[in-house]
N, C-alpha and C positions, 0 to 999 in steps of 0.2 A: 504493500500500500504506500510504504515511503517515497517508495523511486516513482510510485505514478502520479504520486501529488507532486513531486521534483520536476517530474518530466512537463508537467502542466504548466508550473509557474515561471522556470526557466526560461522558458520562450518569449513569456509576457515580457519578465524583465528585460529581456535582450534584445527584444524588438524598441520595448519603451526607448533605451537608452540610444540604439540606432537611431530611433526619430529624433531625441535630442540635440546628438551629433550631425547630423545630415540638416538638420531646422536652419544653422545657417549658411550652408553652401548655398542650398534651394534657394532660400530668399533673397541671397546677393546676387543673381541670376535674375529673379522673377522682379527684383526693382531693378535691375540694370538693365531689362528691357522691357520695361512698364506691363506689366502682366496683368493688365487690368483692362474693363472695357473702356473704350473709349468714347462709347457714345449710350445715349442713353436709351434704355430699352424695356421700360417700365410699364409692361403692360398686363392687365387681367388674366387668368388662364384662359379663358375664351377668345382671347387674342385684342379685345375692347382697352380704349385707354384706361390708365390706375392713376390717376391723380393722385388719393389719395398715400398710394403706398411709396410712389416717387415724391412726394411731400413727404414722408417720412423717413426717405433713405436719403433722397436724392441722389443717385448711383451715378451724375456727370460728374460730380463733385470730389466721390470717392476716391480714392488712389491706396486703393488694398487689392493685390493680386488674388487671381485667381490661381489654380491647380498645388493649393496646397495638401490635397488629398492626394499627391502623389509619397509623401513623407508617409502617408499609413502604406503602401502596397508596399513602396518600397521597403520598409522597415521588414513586413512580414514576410518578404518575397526574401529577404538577403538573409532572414533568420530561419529559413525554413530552409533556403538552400544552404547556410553555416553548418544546420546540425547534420545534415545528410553527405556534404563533404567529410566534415572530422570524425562521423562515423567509418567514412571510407579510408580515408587517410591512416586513420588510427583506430582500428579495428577493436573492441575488447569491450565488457560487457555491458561496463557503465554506458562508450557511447555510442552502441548497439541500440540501447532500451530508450535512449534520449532521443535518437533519431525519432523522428513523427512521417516524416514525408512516407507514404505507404498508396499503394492503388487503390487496397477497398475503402480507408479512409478523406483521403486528403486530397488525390486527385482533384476531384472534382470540384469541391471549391476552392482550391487554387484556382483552378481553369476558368473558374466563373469570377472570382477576383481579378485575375489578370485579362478576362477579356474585355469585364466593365471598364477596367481602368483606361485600355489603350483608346475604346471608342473615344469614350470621354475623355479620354485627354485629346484625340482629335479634336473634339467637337470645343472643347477648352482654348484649346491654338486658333481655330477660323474666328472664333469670339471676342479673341482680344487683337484680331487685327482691325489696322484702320486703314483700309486702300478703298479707294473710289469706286472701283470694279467688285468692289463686295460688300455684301448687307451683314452690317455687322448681328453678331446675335448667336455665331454658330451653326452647327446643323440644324435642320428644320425638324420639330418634334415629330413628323412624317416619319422622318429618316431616321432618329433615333428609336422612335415605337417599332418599326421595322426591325431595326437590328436588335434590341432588346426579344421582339418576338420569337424571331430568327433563332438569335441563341436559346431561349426558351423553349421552342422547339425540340432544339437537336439534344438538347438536356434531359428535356422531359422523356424524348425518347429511350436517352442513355439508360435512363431508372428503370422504363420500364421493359426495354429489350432487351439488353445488356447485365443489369441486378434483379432483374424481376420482379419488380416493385409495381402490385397490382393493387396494392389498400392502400388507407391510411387508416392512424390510430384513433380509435372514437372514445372521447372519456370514458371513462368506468363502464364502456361494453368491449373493447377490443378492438380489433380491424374490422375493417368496413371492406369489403373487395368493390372495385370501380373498376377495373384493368386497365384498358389503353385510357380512359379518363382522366387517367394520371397526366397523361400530356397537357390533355387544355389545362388539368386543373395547375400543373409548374406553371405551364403562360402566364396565365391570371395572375398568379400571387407575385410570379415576379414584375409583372404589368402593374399592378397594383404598388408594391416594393418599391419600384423606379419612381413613379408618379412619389411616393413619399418625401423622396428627396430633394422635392425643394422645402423641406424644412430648414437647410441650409444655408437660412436667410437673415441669423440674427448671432453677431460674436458671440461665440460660445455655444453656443443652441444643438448643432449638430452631434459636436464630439462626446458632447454627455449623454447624450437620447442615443447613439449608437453603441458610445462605448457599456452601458448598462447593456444592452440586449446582447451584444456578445460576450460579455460575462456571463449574462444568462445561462445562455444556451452552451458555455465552455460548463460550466455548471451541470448542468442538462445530459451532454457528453459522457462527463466525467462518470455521472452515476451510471451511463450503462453502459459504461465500461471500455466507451471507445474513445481510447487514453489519447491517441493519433488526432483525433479528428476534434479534442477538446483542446490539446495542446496546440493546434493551428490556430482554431478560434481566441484562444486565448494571445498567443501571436496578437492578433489581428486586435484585439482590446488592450493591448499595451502600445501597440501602434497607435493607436486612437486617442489614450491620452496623456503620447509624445506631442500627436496632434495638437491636442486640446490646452499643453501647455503653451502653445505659441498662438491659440486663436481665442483664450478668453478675451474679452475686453480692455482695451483698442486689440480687435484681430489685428495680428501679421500678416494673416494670408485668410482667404476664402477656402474651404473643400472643393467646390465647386465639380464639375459631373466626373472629374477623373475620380475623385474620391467617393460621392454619392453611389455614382452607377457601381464601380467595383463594391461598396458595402452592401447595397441593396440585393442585387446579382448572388454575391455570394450568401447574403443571410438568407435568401430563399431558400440556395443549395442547400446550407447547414440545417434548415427545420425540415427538409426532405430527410436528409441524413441521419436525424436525431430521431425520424416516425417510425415507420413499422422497420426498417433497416436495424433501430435502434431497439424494438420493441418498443417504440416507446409514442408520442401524442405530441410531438414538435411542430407539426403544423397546427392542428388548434393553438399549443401554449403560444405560438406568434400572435396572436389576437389579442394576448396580454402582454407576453412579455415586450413588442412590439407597438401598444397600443398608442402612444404617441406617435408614431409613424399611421396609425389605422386611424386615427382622428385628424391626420394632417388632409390624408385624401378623402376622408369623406366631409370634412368640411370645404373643399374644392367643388364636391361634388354636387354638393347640396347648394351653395351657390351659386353654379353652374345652370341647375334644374332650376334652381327659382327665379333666377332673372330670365330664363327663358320662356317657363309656364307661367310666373307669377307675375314678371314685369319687375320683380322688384327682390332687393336683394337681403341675403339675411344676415350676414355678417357685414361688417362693415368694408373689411377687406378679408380677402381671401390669401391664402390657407390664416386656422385658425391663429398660430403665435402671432400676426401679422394684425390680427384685430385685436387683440389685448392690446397691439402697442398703439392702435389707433383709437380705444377708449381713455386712455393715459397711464397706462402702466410703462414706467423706465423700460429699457430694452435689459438691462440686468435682471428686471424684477421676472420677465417673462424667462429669460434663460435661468436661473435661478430655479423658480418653480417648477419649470418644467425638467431638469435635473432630479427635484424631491422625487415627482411623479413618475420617475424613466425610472430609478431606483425602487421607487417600490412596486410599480407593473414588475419588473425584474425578477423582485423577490418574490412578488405573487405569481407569476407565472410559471418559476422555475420549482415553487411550493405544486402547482398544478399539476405541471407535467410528471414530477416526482410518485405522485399519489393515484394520479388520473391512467 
Protein backbone atom coordinates (compact mmCIF):
# COMPACT_ATOMS: atom_id res chain seq x y z
CA UNK A 1 0.00 0.00 0.00
CA UNK A 2 3.02 2.34 0.69
CA UNK A 3 4.77 2.23 -2.63
CA UNK A 4 1.10 2.95 -4.31
CA UNK A 5 0.35 5.93 -2.38
CA UNK A 6 4.20 6.86 -3.33
CA UNK A 7 3.75 6.10 -6.72
CA UNK A 8 0.53 8.57 -6.69
CA UNK A 9 1.96 11.45 -5.02
CA UNK A 10 5.35 11.56 -6.66
CA UNK A 11 4.06 12.51 -9.87
CA UNK A 12 1.83 15.30 -8.51
CA UNK A 13 4.91 16.69 -6.84
CA UNK A 14 7.03 16.56 -9.82
CA UNK A 15 4.83 17.70 -12.37
CA UNK A 16 3.98 20.72 -9.69
CA UNK A 17 7.58 21.76 -9.40
CA UNK A 18 8.06 21.25 -13.48
CA UNK A 19 5.28 23.99 -13.85
CA UNK A 20 7.09 26.12 -11.53
CA UNK A 21 10.32 25.81 -13.39
CA UNK A 22 9.11 26.02 -16.83
CA UNK A 23 6.34 29.20 -15.59
CA UNK A 24 9.18 31.60 -16.45
CA UNK A 25 10.70 30.47 -19.65
CA UNK A 26 6.94 30.39 -21.03
CA UNK A 27 6.05 33.67 -20.07
CA UNK A 28 9.37 35.44 -21.33
CA UNK A 29 8.23 34.19 -24.74
CA UNK A 30 4.50 34.76 -24.40
CA UNK A 31 5.29 38.66 -23.56
CA UNK A 32 8.17 38.92 -25.86
CA UNK A 33 5.79 38.33 -28.49
CA UNK A 34 2.40 39.63 -27.01
CA UNK A 35 0.56 36.57 -26.64
CA UNK A 36 -2.41 38.18 -26.38
CA UNK A 37 -5.56 39.18 -28.52
CA UNK A 38 -5.21 41.96 -30.10
CA UNK A 39 -8.54 42.98 -30.95
CA UNK A 40 -11.45 42.60 -29.32
CA UNK A 41 -13.99 39.87 -29.54
CA UNK A 42 -16.40 40.01 -26.98
CA UNK A 43 -19.23 38.47 -27.94
CA UNK A 44 -22.43 36.37 -26.58
CA UNK A 45 -22.28 32.46 -27.05
CA UNK A 46 -24.91 32.85 -29.69
CA UNK A 47 -22.55 34.86 -31.48
CA UNK A 48 -24.95 38.41 -30.46
CA UNK A 49 -22.85 41.51 -29.12
CA UNK A 50 -21.99 41.38 -24.83
CA UNK A 51 -21.63 44.79 -23.90
CA UNK A 52 -22.05 43.94 -20.85
CA UNK A 53 -19.22 41.21 -20.29
CA UNK A 54 -16.73 43.44 -22.47
CA UNK A 55 -17.75 46.34 -19.88
CA UNK A 56 -16.57 44.13 -17.50
CA UNK A 57 -13.35 42.79 -18.91
CA UNK A 58 -12.73 44.87 -21.42
CA UNK A 59 -10.31 42.40 -23.27
CA UNK A 60 -8.74 45.52 -25.85
CA UNK A 61 -7.33 46.64 -22.98
CA UNK A 62 -5.88 43.44 -21.41
CA UNK A 63 -2.38 42.44 -22.13
CA UNK A 64 -2.32 38.96 -20.29
CA UNK A 65 -1.21 36.18 -22.63
CA UNK A 66 -3.00 33.42 -23.72
CA UNK A 67 -1.76 29.58 -23.81
CA UNK A 68 -0.63 29.30 -20.50
CA UNK A 69 -2.22 25.87 -20.38
CA UNK A 70 0.53 24.69 -22.15
CA UNK A 71 2.67 24.69 -18.56
CA UNK A 72 -0.17 21.92 -17.33
CA UNK A 73 0.46 19.36 -20.50
CA UNK A 74 3.66 20.17 -20.56
CA UNK A 75 4.49 19.55 -16.88
CA UNK A 76 2.47 16.01 -17.18
CA UNK A 77 3.77 15.02 -20.46
CA UNK A 78 7.63 15.49 -19.29
CA UNK A 79 6.72 13.69 -15.81
CA UNK A 80 5.18 10.80 -17.33
CA UNK A 81 7.72 10.43 -19.96
CA UNK A 82 10.71 11.07 -16.70
CA UNK A 83 9.29 8.02 -14.91
CA UNK A 84 9.19 5.65 -17.90
CA UNK A 85 12.68 6.77 -19.01
CA UNK A 86 14.45 6.08 -15.52
CA UNK A 87 12.45 3.03 -15.35
CA UNK A 88 14.22 2.18 -18.54
CA UNK A 89 17.42 3.49 -17.99
CA UNK A 90 17.65 2.15 -14.42
CA UNK A 91 15.82 -0.94 -14.35
CA UNK A 92 15.15 -2.31 -10.58
CA UNK A 93 12.12 -2.59 -8.46
CA UNK A 94 11.56 0.61 -6.81
CA UNK A 95 11.57 2.34 -10.48
CA UNK A 96 9.61 -0.46 -12.16
CA UNK A 97 6.52 0.15 -9.65
CA UNK A 98 6.89 4.08 -10.12
CA UNK A 99 6.66 3.82 -13.80
CA UNK A 100 2.72 4.73 -14.52
CA UNK A 101 2.92 5.03 -18.23
CA UNK A 102 1.04 1.42 -19.17
CA UNK A 103 -1.43 0.69 -22.34
CA UNK A 104 -4.44 -0.40 -20.23
CA UNK A 105 -4.19 2.54 -18.06
CA UNK A 106 -2.73 5.63 -19.26
CA UNK A 107 -2.62 5.42 -22.95
CA UNK A 108 -5.43 6.97 -23.42
CA UNK A 109 -5.61 9.83 -21.66
CA UNK A 110 -2.58 10.93 -22.43
CA UNK A 111 -3.72 10.64 -26.06
CA UNK A 112 -6.77 12.70 -25.37
CA UNK A 113 -4.46 15.23 -23.34
CA UNK A 114 -2.18 15.74 -25.88
CA UNK A 115 -4.51 15.97 -28.73
CA UNK A 116 -6.63 18.79 -26.82
CA UNK A 117 -3.77 20.56 -26.40
CA UNK A 118 -2.06 20.70 -29.94
CA UNK A 119 -5.71 21.67 -31.45
CA UNK A 120 -5.85 24.24 -29.05
CA UNK A 121 -2.86 25.49 -29.10
CA UNK A 122 -3.46 25.85 -32.85
CA UNK A 123 -6.52 27.56 -32.51
CA UNK A 124 -4.56 29.75 -29.57
CA UNK A 125 -1.71 30.97 -32.24
CA UNK A 126 -4.52 32.13 -35.24
CA UNK A 127 -6.15 34.13 -32.07
CA UNK A 128 -3.45 36.01 -31.15
CA UNK A 129 -2.54 37.10 -34.57
CA UNK A 130 -3.01 40.53 -35.83
CA UNK A 131 -2.72 40.56 -39.82
CA UNK A 132 -5.24 42.18 -42.01
CA UNK A 133 -5.89 38.81 -44.17
CA UNK A 134 -7.26 37.22 -40.86
CA UNK A 135 -10.37 37.49 -38.44
CA UNK A 136 -8.93 37.46 -35.42
CA UNK A 137 -10.77 35.19 -32.86
CA UNK A 138 -9.01 31.61 -33.90
CA UNK A 139 -10.60 28.70 -35.29
CA UNK A 140 -14.22 28.86 -35.99
CA UNK A 141 -16.29 26.91 -33.02
CA UNK A 142 -17.43 24.80 -36.55
CA UNK A 143 -14.01 23.79 -36.73
CA UNK A 144 -13.29 23.08 -33.27
CA UNK A 145 -16.80 21.08 -32.45
CA UNK A 146 -15.70 19.07 -35.43
CA UNK A 147 -12.47 18.09 -34.34
CA UNK A 148 -13.54 17.69 -30.71
CA UNK A 149 -16.27 15.21 -32.37
CA UNK A 150 -13.86 13.61 -34.46
CA UNK A 151 -11.68 12.68 -31.74
CA UNK A 152 -14.63 11.78 -29.80
CA UNK A 153 -15.53 9.41 -32.17
CA UNK A 154 -12.46 7.47 -32.73
CA UNK A 155 -12.29 7.29 -28.66
CA UNK A 156 -15.57 6.25 -28.11
CA UNK A 157 -14.95 3.66 -30.60
CA UNK A 158 -11.45 2.69 -28.90
CA UNK A 159 -13.78 1.77 -25.45
CA UNK A 160 -15.97 0.06 -27.19
CA UNK A 161 -14.12 -2.10 -29.99
CA UNK A 162 -10.82 -2.22 -28.69
CA UNK A 163 -11.75 -2.62 -24.34
CA UNK A 164 -15.11 -3.62 -24.60
CA UNK A 165 -16.75 -1.32 -22.81
CA UNK A 166 -20.59 -1.99 -23.43
CA UNK A 167 -22.08 -0.21 -19.98
CA UNK A 168 -21.76 2.13 -17.75
CA UNK A 169 -21.99 2.01 -13.89
CA UNK A 170 -25.44 2.87 -12.47
CA UNK A 171 -25.51 3.82 -8.64
CA UNK A 172 -26.31 1.35 -6.40
CA UNK A 173 -27.79 -1.08 -9.24
CA UNK A 174 -24.46 -1.80 -11.24
CA UNK A 175 -23.83 -1.72 -15.11
CA UNK A 176 -26.30 -0.71 -17.39
CA UNK A 177 -25.32 -2.43 -20.97
CA UNK A 178 -25.91 0.31 -23.95
CA UNK A 179 -23.13 -1.27 -26.39
CA UNK A 180 -22.18 0.63 -29.29
CA UNK A 181 -24.08 3.66 -27.35
CA UNK A 182 -21.11 4.15 -25.65
CA UNK A 183 -19.82 6.03 -28.72
CA UNK A 184 -22.47 8.96 -28.98
CA UNK A 185 -22.70 8.69 -25.28
CA UNK A 186 -18.08 9.80 -25.04
CA UNK A 187 -19.21 12.42 -27.94
CA UNK A 188 -21.75 14.04 -25.62
CA UNK A 189 -19.82 14.31 -22.43
CA UNK A 190 -16.90 15.25 -24.15
CA UNK A 191 -19.01 17.99 -26.36
CA UNK A 192 -20.46 18.88 -23.23
CA UNK A 193 -16.73 18.90 -21.35
CA UNK A 194 -15.25 21.26 -24.02
CA UNK A 195 -18.23 23.79 -24.03
CA UNK A 196 -17.33 23.96 -20.04
CA UNK A 197 -14.27 25.56 -20.61
CA UNK A 198 -14.90 28.62 -21.04
CA UNK A 199 -15.11 28.95 -17.53
CA UNK A 200 -11.67 30.07 -18.00
CA UNK A 201 -12.65 33.57 -17.82
CA UNK A 202 -11.95 34.86 -14.53
CA UNK A 203 -7.94 34.96 -12.65
CA UNK A 204 -7.83 32.17 -10.86
CA UNK A 205 -11.20 30.60 -11.61
CA UNK A 206 -10.02 27.64 -13.99
CA UNK A 207 -7.10 26.02 -12.03
CA UNK A 208 -9.16 25.50 -8.98
CA UNK A 209 -12.59 24.10 -10.49
CA UNK A 210 -10.19 21.80 -12.46
CA UNK A 211 -7.46 21.05 -10.35
CA UNK A 212 -10.22 19.80 -7.55
CA UNK A 213 -11.84 17.29 -10.08
CA UNK A 214 -8.64 15.70 -10.94
CA UNK A 215 -7.83 15.15 -7.47
CA UNK A 216 -11.10 13.63 -7.51
CA UNK A 217 -11.01 11.27 -9.73
CA UNK A 218 -6.82 10.43 -8.88
CA UNK A 219 -8.81 9.61 -5.62
CA UNK A 220 -11.51 7.65 -7.50
CA UNK A 221 -8.50 5.74 -9.30
CA UNK A 222 -6.80 5.13 -6.48
CA UNK A 223 -9.45 3.10 -4.69
CA UNK A 224 -9.97 0.65 -7.52
CA UNK A 225 -6.84 0.10 -7.78
CA UNK A 226 -5.77 1.51 -11.00
CA UNK A 227 -2.54 2.83 -9.26
CA UNK A 228 -1.35 3.82 -13.20
CA UNK A 229 -4.20 5.72 -14.26
CA UNK A 230 -4.51 7.78 -10.80
CA UNK A 231 -0.87 8.55 -10.79
CA UNK A 232 -1.28 10.33 -14.37
CA UNK A 233 -4.32 12.02 -13.05
CA UNK A 234 -2.72 13.15 -10.22
CA UNK A 235 0.26 14.22 -12.64
CA UNK A 236 -2.18 16.34 -14.39
CA UNK A 237 -3.40 18.08 -10.61
CA UNK A 238 -0.02 19.11 -9.67
CA UNK A 239 0.39 20.43 -13.11
CA UNK A 240 -2.79 22.56 -12.43
CA UNK A 241 -1.68 24.11 -9.41
CA UNK A 242 1.94 24.92 -10.87
CA UNK A 243 -0.62 26.58 -13.06
CA UNK A 244 -2.67 28.17 -10.74
CA UNK A 245 0.32 29.45 -8.80
CA UNK A 246 1.00 31.86 -11.72
CA UNK A 247 -2.63 32.79 -12.70
CA UNK A 248 -4.25 33.64 -9.31
CA UNK A 249 -5.00 37.39 -9.26
CA UNK A 250 -3.27 39.61 -11.55
CA UNK A 251 -3.02 36.24 -13.81
CA UNK A 252 0.30 35.95 -15.62
CA UNK A 253 -1.17 34.03 -18.33
CA UNK A 254 -4.60 32.91 -19.46
CA UNK A 255 -5.34 28.76 -19.92
CA UNK A 256 -6.91 29.53 -22.66
CA UNK A 257 -8.16 26.22 -25.25
CA UNK A 258 -4.45 24.69 -25.26
CA UNK A 259 -5.08 24.05 -21.62
CA UNK A 260 -9.07 23.92 -21.49
CA UNK A 261 -9.45 21.56 -24.54
CA UNK A 262 -6.51 19.11 -23.26
CA UNK A 263 -8.34 19.02 -19.57
CA UNK A 264 -11.73 18.72 -20.66
CA UNK A 265 -10.76 15.94 -23.52
CA UNK A 266 -8.86 14.02 -21.19
CA UNK A 267 -11.34 14.27 -17.94
CA UNK A 268 -13.96 12.77 -20.08
CA UNK A 269 -11.29 9.85 -20.88
CA UNK A 270 -10.57 9.59 -17.12
CA UNK A 271 -14.51 9.06 -15.92
CA UNK A 272 -14.72 6.42 -18.87
CA UNK A 273 -11.63 4.98 -17.33
CA UNK A 274 -12.66 5.10 -13.74
CA UNK A 275 -16.76 3.30 -14.81
CA UNK A 276 -17.23 -0.17 -15.60
CA UNK A 277 -13.31 -0.46 -16.74
CA UNK A 278 -12.85 0.47 -13.05
CA UNK A 279 -15.81 -1.35 -11.73
CA UNK A 280 -16.77 1.53 -10.65
CA UNK A 281 -19.61 4.81 -11.59
CA UNK A 282 -17.02 7.61 -12.97
CA UNK A 283 -19.39 8.91 -15.25
CA UNK A 284 -22.38 9.63 -13.07
CA UNK A 285 -19.64 10.83 -10.15
CA UNK A 286 -18.80 13.64 -13.19
CA UNK A 287 -22.14 15.35 -12.40
CA UNK A 288 -20.78 16.11 -9.08
CA UNK A 289 -17.53 15.85 -8.81
CA UNK A 290 -17.43 18.07 -12.18
CA UNK A 291 -20.57 20.18 -11.28
CA UNK A 292 -19.09 23.56 -11.63
CA UNK A 293 -18.07 22.61 -15.05
CA UNK A 294 -22.08 21.13 -15.46
CA UNK A 295 -23.40 24.57 -14.24
CA UNK A 296 -21.14 26.52 -16.52
CA UNK A 297 -22.82 24.83 -19.66
CA UNK A 298 -26.17 24.70 -18.62
CA UNK A 299 -26.26 28.20 -17.62
CA UNK A 300 -25.06 28.91 -21.46
CA UNK A 301 -27.61 26.89 -22.21
CA UNK A 302 -30.45 28.09 -20.75
CA UNK A 303 -29.64 31.56 -21.83
CA UNK A 304 -29.29 30.59 -25.19
CA UNK A 305 -33.02 28.87 -25.13
CA UNK A 306 -34.45 31.96 -23.50
CA UNK A 307 -33.40 34.65 -25.48
CA UNK A 308 -34.46 32.78 -28.26
CA UNK A 309 -38.05 31.39 -27.03
CA UNK A 310 -38.50 33.98 -24.41
CA UNK A 311 -37.18 37.01 -26.09
CA UNK A 312 -35.50 37.74 -23.09
CA UNK A 313 -32.65 36.71 -21.01
CA UNK A 314 -32.19 35.03 -17.71
CA UNK A 315 -28.81 35.64 -16.48
CA UNK A 316 -27.44 38.67 -16.88
CA UNK A 317 -24.43 37.59 -18.76
CA UNK A 318 -23.68 34.36 -19.62
CA UNK A 319 -21.91 31.43 -18.56
CA UNK A 320 -22.83 31.79 -14.92
CA UNK A 321 -19.36 33.11 -12.91
CA UNK A 322 -19.69 35.98 -15.53
CA UNK A 323 -23.20 37.02 -13.94
CA UNK A 324 -22.17 37.00 -10.40
CA UNK A 325 -19.46 39.60 -11.56
CA UNK A 326 -22.18 41.43 -13.34
CA UNK A 327 -24.47 41.64 -10.07
CA UNK A 328 -21.27 43.11 -8.17
CA UNK A 329 -19.48 40.52 -6.65
CA UNK A 330 -15.39 41.30 -6.98
CA UNK A 331 -13.90 38.83 -9.48
CA UNK A 332 -11.83 37.25 -6.31
CA UNK A 333 -15.01 36.99 -4.55
CA UNK A 334 -16.47 34.78 -7.53
CA UNK A 335 -13.05 32.79 -7.84
CA UNK A 336 -12.95 32.26 -4.27
CA UNK A 337 -16.38 30.71 -3.99
CA UNK A 338 -16.21 28.96 -6.58
CA UNK A 339 -12.90 27.16 -5.32
CA UNK A 340 -15.20 26.24 -1.72
CA UNK A 341 -17.75 24.68 -4.02
CA UNK A 342 -15.03 22.71 -6.61
CA UNK A 343 -13.71 21.30 -3.22
CA UNK A 344 -16.41 20.08 -1.97
CA UNK A 345 -18.50 18.68 -5.24
CA UNK A 346 -14.98 16.81 -5.12
CA UNK A 347 -15.40 15.41 -1.90
CA UNK A 348 -18.93 14.64 -2.54
CA UNK A 349 -18.56 13.19 -5.49
CA UNK A 350 -15.59 11.14 -4.87
CA UNK A 351 -17.80 10.01 -1.38
CA UNK A 352 -20.20 8.87 -4.21
CA UNK A 353 -18.48 7.03 -6.44
CA UNK A 354 -16.78 5.25 -3.56
CA UNK A 355 -20.17 3.95 -2.08
CA UNK A 356 -22.21 4.04 -5.39
Amino acid sequence: MEISVIKVLIPALVSFILGIALTPILTHYLYKYKAWKKRSTSVSIDGSPAPISQKLHNDEQKKTPRMGGIIIWASTLITTLLFWVVAILWPNEVTSKLDFLSRDQTWIPLFTLMLGAMVGLVDDVYAVLDRKDYKAGGLSLRTRLGIVSAAAIFLGWWFWDKLDVTSVGIPFMGPLEIGILVIPLFVLISLALYASGVIDGIDGLSGGVFGSAFAAYALVAFFQSQFNLAAFTAAIAGAILAFLWFNIPPARFYMSDTGSMALTLALAAIAFMTDSLGQGIGISALLIIGFPLVATVLSNIIQVASKKFRGKKVFLVAPLHHHFEAIGWPSYKVTMRYWVLSIMFAIAGTVFALIG
